[in-house]
TORKE-388151 format. One record per residue (C-alpha): residue in one letter; x, y, z. Coordinates in steps of 0.25 Angstrom, whole numbers, plus 2048, in hexadecimal, padded with zeros to 3 digits. Example, Ala and Ser with C-alpha at 12.3 -4.5 7.8 and 13.67 -1.06 7.14 Angstrom:
BEGIN
a8317EE81F
s8377FC81D
END
This chain:
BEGIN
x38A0DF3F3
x3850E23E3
x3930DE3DE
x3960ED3DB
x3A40ED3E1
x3AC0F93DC
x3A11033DF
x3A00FC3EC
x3AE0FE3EF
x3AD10D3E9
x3A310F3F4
x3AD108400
x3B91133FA
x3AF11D3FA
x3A911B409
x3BB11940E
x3BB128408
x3AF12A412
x3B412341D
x3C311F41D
x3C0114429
x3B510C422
x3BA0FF425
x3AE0F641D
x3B30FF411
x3C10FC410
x3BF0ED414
x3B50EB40A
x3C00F33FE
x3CB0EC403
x3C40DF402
x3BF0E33F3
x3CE0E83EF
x3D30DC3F6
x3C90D33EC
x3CE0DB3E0
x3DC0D93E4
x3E00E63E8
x3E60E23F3
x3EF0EF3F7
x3E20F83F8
x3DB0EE3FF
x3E60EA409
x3E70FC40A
x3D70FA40F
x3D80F0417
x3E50F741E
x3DD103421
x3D10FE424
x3D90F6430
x3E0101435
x3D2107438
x3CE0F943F
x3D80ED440
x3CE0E3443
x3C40E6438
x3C20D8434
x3BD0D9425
x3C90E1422
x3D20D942A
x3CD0CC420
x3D10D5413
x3DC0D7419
x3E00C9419
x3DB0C740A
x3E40D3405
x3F00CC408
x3ED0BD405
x3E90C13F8
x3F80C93F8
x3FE0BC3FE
x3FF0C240B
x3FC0B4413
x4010B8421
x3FB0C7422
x3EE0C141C
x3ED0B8425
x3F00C2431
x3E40C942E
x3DB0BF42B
x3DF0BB438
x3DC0C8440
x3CF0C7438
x3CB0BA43E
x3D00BD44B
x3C90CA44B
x3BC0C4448
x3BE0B9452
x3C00C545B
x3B20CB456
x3AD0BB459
x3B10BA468
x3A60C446B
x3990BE465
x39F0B145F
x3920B0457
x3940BE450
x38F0BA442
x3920C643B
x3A10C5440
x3A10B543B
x39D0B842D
x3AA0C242D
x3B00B6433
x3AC0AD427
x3AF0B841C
x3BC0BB420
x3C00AB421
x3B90AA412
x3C20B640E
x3CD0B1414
x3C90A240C
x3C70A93FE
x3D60AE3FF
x3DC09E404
x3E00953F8
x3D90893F8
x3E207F3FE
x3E408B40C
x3D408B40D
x3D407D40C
x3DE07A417
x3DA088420
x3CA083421
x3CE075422
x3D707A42C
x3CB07F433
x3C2075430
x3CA06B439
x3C7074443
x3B9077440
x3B306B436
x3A5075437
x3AB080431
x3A4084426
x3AA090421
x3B8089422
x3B007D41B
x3AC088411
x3BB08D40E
x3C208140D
x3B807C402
x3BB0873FB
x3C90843FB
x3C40753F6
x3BB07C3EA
x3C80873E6
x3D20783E6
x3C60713DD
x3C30663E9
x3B60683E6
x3B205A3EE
x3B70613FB
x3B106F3F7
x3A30693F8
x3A605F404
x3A906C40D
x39E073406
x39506640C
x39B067419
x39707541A
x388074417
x38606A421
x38C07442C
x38307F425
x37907841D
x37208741B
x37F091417
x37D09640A
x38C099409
x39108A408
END
């Protein structure tokens, strides 16, 4: 949280030598190696941490990241996919789980970090047809706007989004 990032991931190294099946430790590495571009140690992380626990979601979304950033489109989008349908799983049970949501959200804004513009645009749009309330899909697709410089349809979702959620700091 303080920004210290290499003595943090000293500390997750240090706690795997403790405790080799530390799930929260080596999703957390991979995810950090994963933003530094080491790919290979990451992608190493993530296959161990799911060979202790297939389903672990966070790790399943790194996953997904490694190879889209190694141009890996259809294994990413695999587990992306067992992602999702791992948290819609989690979902099926208590629907109104809001911690289980927020991983929801976060693993659709990873997954729309990594989309080019013009594939975040057509994607939320996509869902948008489906959903015109959506707000995080509103959310992704005017970042795809903003990253193409259509600045006029940036702000308009943007608009659209504040009157579903006049009160969310995040729009």
């Amino acid at each position: 949280d303080e920004g210290r990032r290499d003595e943090a991931m000293k500390y997750l190294q240090l706690s795997l030598k403790f405790d080799p099946t530390a799930l929260h430790a080596m999703q957390r590495l991979a995810a950090w190696y994963t933003e530094k571009g080491d790919l290979p140690q990451a992608a190493a992380l993530c296959r161990r941490a799911l060979a202790i626990n297939p389903g672990h979601v966070k790790t399943l979304g790194t996953m997904a990241l490694v190879y889209r950033r190694q141009g890996k489109f259809e294994e990413a989008q695999a587990y992306y996919r067992k992602a999702v349908e791992e948290l819609n799983r989690l979902l099926a049970g208590n629907p109104n789980n809001q911690a289980i949501l927020r991983q929801r959200a976060e693993l659709r804004r990873l997954w729309q970090q990594t989309l080019s513009p013009l594939e975040a645009i057509r994607k939320y749009s996509d869902i948008l047809a489906r959903e015109p309330g959506n707000v995080r899909a509103l959310m992704g697709r005017a970042d795809g706007f903003w990253r193409l410089g259509r600045h006029a349809e940036y702000i308009a979702d943007h608009e659209r989004a504040l009157k579903i959620l006049p009160d969310d700091p995040g729009i």
